[in-house]
Backbone as CSV, one residue per row, in Angstrom:
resi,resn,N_x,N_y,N_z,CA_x,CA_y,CA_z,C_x,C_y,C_z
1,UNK,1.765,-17.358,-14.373,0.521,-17.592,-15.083,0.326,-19.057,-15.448
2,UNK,1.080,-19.863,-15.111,1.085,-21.422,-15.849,1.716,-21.893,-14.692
3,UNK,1.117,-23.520,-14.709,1.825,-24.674,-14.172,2.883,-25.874,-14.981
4,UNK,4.057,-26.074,-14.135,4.924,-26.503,-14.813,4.292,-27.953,-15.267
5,UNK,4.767,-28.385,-16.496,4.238,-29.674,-17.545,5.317,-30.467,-17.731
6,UNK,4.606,-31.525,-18.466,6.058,-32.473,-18.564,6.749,-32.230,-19.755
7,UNK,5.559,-31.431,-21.058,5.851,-31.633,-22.314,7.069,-31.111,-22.543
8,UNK,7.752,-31.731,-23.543,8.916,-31.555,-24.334,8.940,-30.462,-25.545
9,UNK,9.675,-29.769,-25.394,10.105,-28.346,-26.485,9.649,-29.337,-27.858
10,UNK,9.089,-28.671,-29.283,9.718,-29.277,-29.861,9.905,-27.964,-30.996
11,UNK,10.600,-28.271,-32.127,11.093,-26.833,-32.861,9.470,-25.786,-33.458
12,UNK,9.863,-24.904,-33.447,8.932,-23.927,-33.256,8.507,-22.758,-32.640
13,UNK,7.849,-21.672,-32.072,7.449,-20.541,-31.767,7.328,-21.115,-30.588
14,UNK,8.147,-20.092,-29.364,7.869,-20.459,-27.963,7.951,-18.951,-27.217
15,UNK,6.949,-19.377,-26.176,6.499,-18.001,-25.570,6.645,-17.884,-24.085
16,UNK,7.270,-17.068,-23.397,8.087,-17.083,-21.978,7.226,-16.121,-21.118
17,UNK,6.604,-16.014,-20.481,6.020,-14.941,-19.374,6.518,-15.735,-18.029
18,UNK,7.908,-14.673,-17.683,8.305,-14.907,-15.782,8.118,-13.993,-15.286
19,UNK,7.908,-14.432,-14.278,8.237,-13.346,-12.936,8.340,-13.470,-11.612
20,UNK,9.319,-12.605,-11.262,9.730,-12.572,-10.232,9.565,-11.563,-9.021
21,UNK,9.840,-12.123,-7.617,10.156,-10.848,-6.510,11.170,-10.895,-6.125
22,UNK,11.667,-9.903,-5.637,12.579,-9.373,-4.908,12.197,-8.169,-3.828
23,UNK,12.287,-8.525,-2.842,12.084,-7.609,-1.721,10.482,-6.941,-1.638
24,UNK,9.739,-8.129,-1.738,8.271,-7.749,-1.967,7.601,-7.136,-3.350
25,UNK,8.784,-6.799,-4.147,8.001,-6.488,-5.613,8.478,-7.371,-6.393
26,UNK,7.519,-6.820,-7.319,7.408,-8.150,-8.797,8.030,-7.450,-9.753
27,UNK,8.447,-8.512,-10.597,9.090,-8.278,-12.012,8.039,-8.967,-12.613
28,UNK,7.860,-8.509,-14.114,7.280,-9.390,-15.230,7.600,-9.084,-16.598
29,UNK,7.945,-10.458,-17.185,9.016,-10.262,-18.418,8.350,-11.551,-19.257
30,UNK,7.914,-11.152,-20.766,7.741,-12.191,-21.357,9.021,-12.189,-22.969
31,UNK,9.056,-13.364,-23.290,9.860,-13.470,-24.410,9.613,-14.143,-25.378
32,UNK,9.334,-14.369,-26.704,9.028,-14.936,-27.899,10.367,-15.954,-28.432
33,UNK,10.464,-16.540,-28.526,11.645,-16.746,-29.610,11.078,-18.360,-30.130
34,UNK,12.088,-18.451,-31.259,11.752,-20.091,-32.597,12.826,-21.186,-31.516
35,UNK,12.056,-22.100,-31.234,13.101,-23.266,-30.917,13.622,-24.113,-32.046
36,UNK,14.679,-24.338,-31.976,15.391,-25.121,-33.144,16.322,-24.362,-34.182
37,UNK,16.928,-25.455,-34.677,17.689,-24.939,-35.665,17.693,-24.337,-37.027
38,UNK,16.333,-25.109,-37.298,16.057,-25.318,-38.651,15.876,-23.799,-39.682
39,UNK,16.011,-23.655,-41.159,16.086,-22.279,-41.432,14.710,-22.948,-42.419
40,UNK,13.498,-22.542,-41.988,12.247,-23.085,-43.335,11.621,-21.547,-42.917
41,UNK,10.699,-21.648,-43.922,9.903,-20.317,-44.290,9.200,-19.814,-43.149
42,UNK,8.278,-20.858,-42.490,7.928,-20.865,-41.373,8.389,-20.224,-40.272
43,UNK,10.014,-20.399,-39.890,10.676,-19.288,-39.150,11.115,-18.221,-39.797
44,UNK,11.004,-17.951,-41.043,11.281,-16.732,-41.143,10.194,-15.812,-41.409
45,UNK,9.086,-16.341,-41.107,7.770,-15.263,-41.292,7.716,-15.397,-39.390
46,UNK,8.241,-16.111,-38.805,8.165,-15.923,-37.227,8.988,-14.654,-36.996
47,UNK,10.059,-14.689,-37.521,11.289,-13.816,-37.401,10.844,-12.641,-37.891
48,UNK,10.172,-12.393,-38.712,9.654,-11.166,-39.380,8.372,-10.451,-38.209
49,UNK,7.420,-11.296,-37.540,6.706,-10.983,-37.008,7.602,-10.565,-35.735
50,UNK,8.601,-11.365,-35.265,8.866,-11.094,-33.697,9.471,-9.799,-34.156
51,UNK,10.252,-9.285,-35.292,11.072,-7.903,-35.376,10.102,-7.337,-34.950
52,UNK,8.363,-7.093,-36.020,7.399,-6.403,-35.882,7.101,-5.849,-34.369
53,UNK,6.614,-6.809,-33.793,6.348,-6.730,-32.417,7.343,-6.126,-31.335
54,UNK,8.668,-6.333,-31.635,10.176,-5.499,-30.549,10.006,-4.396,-31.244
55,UNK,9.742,-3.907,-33.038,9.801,-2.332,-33.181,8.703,-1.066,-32.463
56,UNK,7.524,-2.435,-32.316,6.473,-1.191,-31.466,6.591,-0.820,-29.992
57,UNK,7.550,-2.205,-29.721,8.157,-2.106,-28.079,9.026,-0.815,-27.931
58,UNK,9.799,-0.407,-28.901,10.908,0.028,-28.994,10.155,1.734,-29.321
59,UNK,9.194,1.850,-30.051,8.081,2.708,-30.890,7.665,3.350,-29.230
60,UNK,7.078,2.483,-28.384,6.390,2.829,-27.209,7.477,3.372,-26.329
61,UNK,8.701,2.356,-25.873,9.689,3.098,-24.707,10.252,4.567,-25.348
62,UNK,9.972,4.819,-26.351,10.725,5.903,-26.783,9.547,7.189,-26.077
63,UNK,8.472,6.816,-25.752,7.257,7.783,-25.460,7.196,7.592,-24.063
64,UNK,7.981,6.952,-23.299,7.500,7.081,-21.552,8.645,8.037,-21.391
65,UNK,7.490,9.107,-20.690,7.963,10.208,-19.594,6.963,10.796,-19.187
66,UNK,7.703,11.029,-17.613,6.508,12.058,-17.215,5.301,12.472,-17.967
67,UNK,4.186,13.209,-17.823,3.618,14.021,-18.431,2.667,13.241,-19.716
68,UNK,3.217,11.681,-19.368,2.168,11.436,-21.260,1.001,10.637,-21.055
69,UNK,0.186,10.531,-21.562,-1.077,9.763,-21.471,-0.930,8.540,-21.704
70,UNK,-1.594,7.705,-20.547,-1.099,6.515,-20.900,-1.765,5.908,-22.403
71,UNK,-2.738,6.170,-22.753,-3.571,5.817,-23.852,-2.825,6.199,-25.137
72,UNK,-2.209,7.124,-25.064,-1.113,8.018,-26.020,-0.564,7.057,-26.788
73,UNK,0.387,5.729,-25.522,0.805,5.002,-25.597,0.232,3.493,-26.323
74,UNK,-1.031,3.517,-25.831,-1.798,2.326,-26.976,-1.734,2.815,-28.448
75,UNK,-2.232,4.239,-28.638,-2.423,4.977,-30.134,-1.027,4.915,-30.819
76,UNK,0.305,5.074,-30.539,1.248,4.896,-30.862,1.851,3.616,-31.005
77,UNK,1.266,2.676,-30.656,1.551,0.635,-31.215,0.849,0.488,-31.626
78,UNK,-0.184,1.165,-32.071,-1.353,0.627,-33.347,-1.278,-0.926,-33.297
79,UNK,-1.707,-1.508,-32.493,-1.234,-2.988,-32.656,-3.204,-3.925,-31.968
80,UNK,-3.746,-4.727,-32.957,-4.801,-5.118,-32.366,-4.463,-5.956,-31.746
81,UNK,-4.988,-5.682,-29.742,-3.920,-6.901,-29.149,-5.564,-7.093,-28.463
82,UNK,-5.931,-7.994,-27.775,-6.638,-8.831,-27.072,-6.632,-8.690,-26.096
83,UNK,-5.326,-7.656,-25.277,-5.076,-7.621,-24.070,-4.372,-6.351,-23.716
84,UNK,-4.598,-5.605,-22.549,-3.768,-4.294,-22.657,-2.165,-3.987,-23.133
85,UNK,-2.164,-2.837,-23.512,-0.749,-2.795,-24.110,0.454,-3.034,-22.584
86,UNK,0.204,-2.803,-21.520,0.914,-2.974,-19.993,-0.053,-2.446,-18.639
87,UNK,0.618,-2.672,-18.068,0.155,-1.901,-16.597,1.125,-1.850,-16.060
88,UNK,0.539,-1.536,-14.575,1.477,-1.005,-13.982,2.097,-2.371,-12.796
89,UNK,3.160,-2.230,-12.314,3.659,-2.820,-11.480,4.616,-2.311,-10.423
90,UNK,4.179,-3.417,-9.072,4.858,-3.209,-7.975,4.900,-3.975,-6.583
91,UNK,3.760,-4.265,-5.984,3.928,-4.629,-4.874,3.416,-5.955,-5.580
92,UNK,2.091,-5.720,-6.332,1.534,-7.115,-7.206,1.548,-6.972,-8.839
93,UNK,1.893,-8.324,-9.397,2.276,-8.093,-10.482,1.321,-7.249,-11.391
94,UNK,-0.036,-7.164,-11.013,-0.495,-5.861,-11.743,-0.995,-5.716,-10.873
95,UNK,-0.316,-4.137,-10.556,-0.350,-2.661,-9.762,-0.944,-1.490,-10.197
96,UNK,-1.377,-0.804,-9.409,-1.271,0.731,-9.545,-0.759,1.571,-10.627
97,UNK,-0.673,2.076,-11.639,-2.148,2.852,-11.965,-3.275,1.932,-12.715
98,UNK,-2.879,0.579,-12.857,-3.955,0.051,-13.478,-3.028,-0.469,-15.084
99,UNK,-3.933,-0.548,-15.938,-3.871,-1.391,-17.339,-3.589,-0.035,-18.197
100,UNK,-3.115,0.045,-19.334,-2.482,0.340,-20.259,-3.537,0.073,-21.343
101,UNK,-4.702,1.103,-21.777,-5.643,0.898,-22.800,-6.107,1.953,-23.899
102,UNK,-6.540,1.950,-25.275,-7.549,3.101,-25.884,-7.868,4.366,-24.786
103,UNK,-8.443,3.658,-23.808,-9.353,4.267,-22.873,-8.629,4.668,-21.246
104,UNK,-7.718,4.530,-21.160,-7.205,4.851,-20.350,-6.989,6.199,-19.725
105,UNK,-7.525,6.777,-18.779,-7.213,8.071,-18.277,-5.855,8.994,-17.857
106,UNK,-4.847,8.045,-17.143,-3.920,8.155,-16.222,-2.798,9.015,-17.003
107,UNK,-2.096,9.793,-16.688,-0.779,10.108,-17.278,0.351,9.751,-16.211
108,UNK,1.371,9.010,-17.026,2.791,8.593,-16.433,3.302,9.887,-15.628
109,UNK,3.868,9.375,-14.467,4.729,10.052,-13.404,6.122,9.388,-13.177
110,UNK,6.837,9.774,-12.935,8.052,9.644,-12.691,7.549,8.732,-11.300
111,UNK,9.109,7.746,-11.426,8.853,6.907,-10.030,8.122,5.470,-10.534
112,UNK,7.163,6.035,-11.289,6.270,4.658,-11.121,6.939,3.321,-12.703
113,UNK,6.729,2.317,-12.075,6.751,1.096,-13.020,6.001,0.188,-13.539
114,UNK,6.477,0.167,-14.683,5.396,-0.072,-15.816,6.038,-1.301,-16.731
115,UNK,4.986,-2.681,-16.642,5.277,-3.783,-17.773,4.639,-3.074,-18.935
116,UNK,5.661,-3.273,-20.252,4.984,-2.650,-21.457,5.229,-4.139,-22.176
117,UNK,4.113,-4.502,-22.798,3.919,-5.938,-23.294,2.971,-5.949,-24.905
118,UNK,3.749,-5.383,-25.797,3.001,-5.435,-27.381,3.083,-6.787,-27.463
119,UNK,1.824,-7.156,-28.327,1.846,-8.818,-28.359,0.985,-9.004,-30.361
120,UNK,1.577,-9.676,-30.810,0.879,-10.084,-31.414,0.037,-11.682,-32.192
121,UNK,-1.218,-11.976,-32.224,-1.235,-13.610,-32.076,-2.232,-13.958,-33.437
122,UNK,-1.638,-13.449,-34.604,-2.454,-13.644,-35.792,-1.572,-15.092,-36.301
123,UNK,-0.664,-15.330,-36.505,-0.391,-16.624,-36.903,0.221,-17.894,-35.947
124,UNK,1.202,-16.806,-35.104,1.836,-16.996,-34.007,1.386,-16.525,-32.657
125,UNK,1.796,-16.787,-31.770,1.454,-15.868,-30.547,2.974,-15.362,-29.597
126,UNK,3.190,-13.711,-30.314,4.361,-13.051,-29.674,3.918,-12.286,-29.283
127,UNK,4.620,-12.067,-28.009,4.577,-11.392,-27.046,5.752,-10.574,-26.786
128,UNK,6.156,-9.466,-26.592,7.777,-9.088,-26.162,7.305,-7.976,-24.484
129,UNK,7.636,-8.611,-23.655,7.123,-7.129,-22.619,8.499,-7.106,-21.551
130,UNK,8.529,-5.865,-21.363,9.915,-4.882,-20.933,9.261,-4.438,-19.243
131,UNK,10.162,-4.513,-18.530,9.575,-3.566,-16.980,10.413,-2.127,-17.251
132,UNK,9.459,-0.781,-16.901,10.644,0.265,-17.292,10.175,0.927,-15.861
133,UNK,11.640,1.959,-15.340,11.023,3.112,-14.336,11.067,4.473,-15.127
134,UNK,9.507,4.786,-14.699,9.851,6.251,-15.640,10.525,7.231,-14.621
135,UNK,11.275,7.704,-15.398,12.453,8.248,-14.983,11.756,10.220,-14.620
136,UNK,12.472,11.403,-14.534,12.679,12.859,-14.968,12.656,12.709,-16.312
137,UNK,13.174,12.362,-16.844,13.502,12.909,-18.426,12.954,11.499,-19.661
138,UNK,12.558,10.243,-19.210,12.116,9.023,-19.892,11.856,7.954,-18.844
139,UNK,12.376,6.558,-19.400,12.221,5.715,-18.961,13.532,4.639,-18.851
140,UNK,13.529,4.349,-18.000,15.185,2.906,-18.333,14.593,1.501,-17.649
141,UNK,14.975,0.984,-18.504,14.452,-0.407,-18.674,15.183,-1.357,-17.482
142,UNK,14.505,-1.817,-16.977,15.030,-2.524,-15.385,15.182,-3.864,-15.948
């Protein structure tokens, strides 16, 4: 999604979206974390938000299997995001069945893979997103 820059880190909230192929499919993985050392208030209301954001990650993988609506899955991160809660992935980094929304029709099948990406950007901008295969019985995180 970005072109590489010259700028220099400096301490503060930093936000990672990679991805990769392997053998014609894509991976996509984003990551939040504070650069620096420093312990001020500032990172610890970062730190408080990034928990926020990994518990609804964590809130959502607990709900992929077979059989569930993908929308199920927005209603359960209650989270006002700007952007779908995931889609799907595979041959292109967004694949088949589509986006992850309120409104979404689709119910999860086994087989298929799915970026799940809760984000939140009220003070900060975090992001945490996971690739999972839904499995027979859930999901395991690739």
């Amino acid at each position: 999604h970005h072109s590489p820059g010259k700028t220099k880190l400096k301490e503060g909230p930093i936000l990672f979206d990679v991805g990769a192929k392997y053998k014609g499919y894509c991976a996509d993985v984003s990551e939040s974390i504070w650069f620096g050392k420093k312990n001020t208030k500032l990172k610890e209301d970062y730190l408080r938000e990034l928990n926020f954001v990994k518990n609804k990650l964590e809130i959502v993988k607990n709900q992929l299997k077979p059989g569930v609506k993908a929308s199920k899955l927005w209603d359960v991160c209650k989270m006002n995001m700007p952007h779908a809660l995931g889609h799907g992935l595979g041959l292109a980094e967004h694949d088949m069945p589509g986006a992850i929304g309120a409104k979404t029709k689709w119910k999860l099948k086994e087989g298929m893979i799915l970026a799940i990406e809760p984000g939140q950007y009220t003070k900060f901008g975090i992001r945490v997103e996971r690739d999972y295969l839904i499995t027979k019985t859930g999901a395991k995180e690739l």
